[in-house]
N, C-alpha and C positions, 0 to 999 in steps of 0.2 A: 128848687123848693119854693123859692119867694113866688115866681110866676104862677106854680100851681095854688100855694095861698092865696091869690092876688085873683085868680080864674075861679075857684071859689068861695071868695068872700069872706076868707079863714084871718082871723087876727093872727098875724107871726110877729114871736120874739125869740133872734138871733142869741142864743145861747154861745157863747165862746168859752170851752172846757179848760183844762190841763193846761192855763195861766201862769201855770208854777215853774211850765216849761221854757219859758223864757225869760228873759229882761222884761222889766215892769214898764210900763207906757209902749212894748213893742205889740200886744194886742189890740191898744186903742187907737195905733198910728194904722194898721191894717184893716179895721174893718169899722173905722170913722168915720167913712163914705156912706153906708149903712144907717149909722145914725144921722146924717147931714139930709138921706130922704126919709127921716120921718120913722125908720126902723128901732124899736125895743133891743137894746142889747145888752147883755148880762155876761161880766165876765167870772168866769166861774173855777172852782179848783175843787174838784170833790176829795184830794187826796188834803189839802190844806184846808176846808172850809168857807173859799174864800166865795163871796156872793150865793153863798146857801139858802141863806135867809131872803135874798133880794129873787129867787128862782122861787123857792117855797112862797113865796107872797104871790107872784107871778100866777103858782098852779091852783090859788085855794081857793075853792067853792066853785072848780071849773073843770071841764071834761080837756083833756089834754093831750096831746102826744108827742114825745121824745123821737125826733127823726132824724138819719143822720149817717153818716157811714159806719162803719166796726169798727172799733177802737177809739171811737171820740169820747166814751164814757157815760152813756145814756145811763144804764144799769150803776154804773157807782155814783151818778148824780142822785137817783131815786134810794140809792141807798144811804144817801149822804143828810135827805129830806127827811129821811122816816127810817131808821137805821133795822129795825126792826123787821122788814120787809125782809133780808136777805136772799138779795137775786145776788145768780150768779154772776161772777165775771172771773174776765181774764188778763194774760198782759198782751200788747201789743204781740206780734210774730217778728221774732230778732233778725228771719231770716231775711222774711217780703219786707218789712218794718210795715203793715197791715195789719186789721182788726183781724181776732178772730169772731167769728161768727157762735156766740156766749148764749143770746137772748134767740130762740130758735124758731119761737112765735109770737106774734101779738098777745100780749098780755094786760088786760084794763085789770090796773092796781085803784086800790082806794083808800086814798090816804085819810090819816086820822085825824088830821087839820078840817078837812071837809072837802072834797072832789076826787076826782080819779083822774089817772094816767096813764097813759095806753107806752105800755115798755114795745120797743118793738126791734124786729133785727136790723144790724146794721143793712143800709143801700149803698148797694155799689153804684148803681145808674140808676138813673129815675128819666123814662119816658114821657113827655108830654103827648099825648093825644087831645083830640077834638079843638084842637088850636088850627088853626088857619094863620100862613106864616104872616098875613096883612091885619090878624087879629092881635098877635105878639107883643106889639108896641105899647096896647091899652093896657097890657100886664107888668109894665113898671112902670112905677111910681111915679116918677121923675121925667120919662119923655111920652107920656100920655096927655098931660096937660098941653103939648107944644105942638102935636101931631094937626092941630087944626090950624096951625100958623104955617104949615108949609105950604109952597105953592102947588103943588099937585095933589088931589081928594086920594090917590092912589101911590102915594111916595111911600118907597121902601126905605128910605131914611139912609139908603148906602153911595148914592151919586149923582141925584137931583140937584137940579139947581135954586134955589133959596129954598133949600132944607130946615128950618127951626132945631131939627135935632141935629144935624150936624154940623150946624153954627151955634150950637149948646154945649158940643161935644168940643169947638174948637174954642170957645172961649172959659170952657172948666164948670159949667153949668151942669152938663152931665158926666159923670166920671168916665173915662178911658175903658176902667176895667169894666163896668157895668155896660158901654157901648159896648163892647168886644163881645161881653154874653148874648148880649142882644144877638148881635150877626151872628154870634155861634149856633144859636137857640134857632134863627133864621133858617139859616143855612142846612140845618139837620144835625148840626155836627158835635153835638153836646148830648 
């Protein structure tokens, strides 16, 4: 999701839902990386309330959209913002422990704060196209800036020698998890 906001010039903030599900500081330990390059993140509990207000601030006076797998709670966040709206939802599937598939089309909501919201169904996979895997790198954050510090104008950042990003990678400059997408992202395999 970040790369494709990042290839089109999209403002993204990481919404972290159903907070309620765990230990307190166990979703800030997990997607703090996020915040460290520069990402907006909102931890959120539509069944609690919690970060309602700080999401609603987020959407107001702005065209928006809720994206994300089934079952993260897009549809009871937008109901959480404007209760009134009454989209439907569901519960998780006890049996896959899986979204079910609730929000069936893209739906641009307009909320009564001022902007709209586009509710949309969960994604299962999200395909990048018109990416070139040597164009990839410019689409995070974090090892775009370093890509002209390698020694090769053609370095794929995975076995080069005086690599920037994988002397980034080994001193904690670029996170592990966010290299690993990369090469995933690279590779096809995501």
């Amino acid at each position: 999701f970040l790369v494709v906001t990042e290839m089109n010039e999209l403002p993204a903030v990481i919404c972290v839902n159903k907070v309620d599900l765990v230990d307190p500081g166990q979703a800030q330990e997990v997607f703090a990386l996020y915040e460290k390059i520069g990402y907006p993140v909102l931890y959120t509990s539509a069944k609690t309330g919690q970060g309602i207000d700080a999401l609603r601030d987020q959407l107001l006076g702005k065209i928006s959209v809720l994206a994300g797998s089934s079952g993260v709670g897009k549809s009871s966040l937008l109901n959480a913002i404007q209760p009134d709206l009454g989209l439907r939802v569901r519960e998780v599937s006890e049996a896959t422990e899986k979204g079910l598939h609730t929000t069936r089309h893209v739906e641009l909501v307009p909320l009564d704060m001022g902007g709209y919201v586009a509710d949309t169904p969960g994604i299962r996979a999200l395909a990048l196209f018109d990416i070139e895997p040597d164009e990839l790198d410019g689409y995070f954050r974090e090892i775009a800036p370093l890509v002209a510090d390698c020694q090769f104008s053609d370095c794929t950042h995975t076995h080069e020698p005086n690599c920037a990003v994988l002397d980034a990678v080994e001193t904690g400059e670029v996170h592990p998890d966010r290299y690993e997408s990369y090469l995933r992202l690279r590779s096809g395999d995501e």
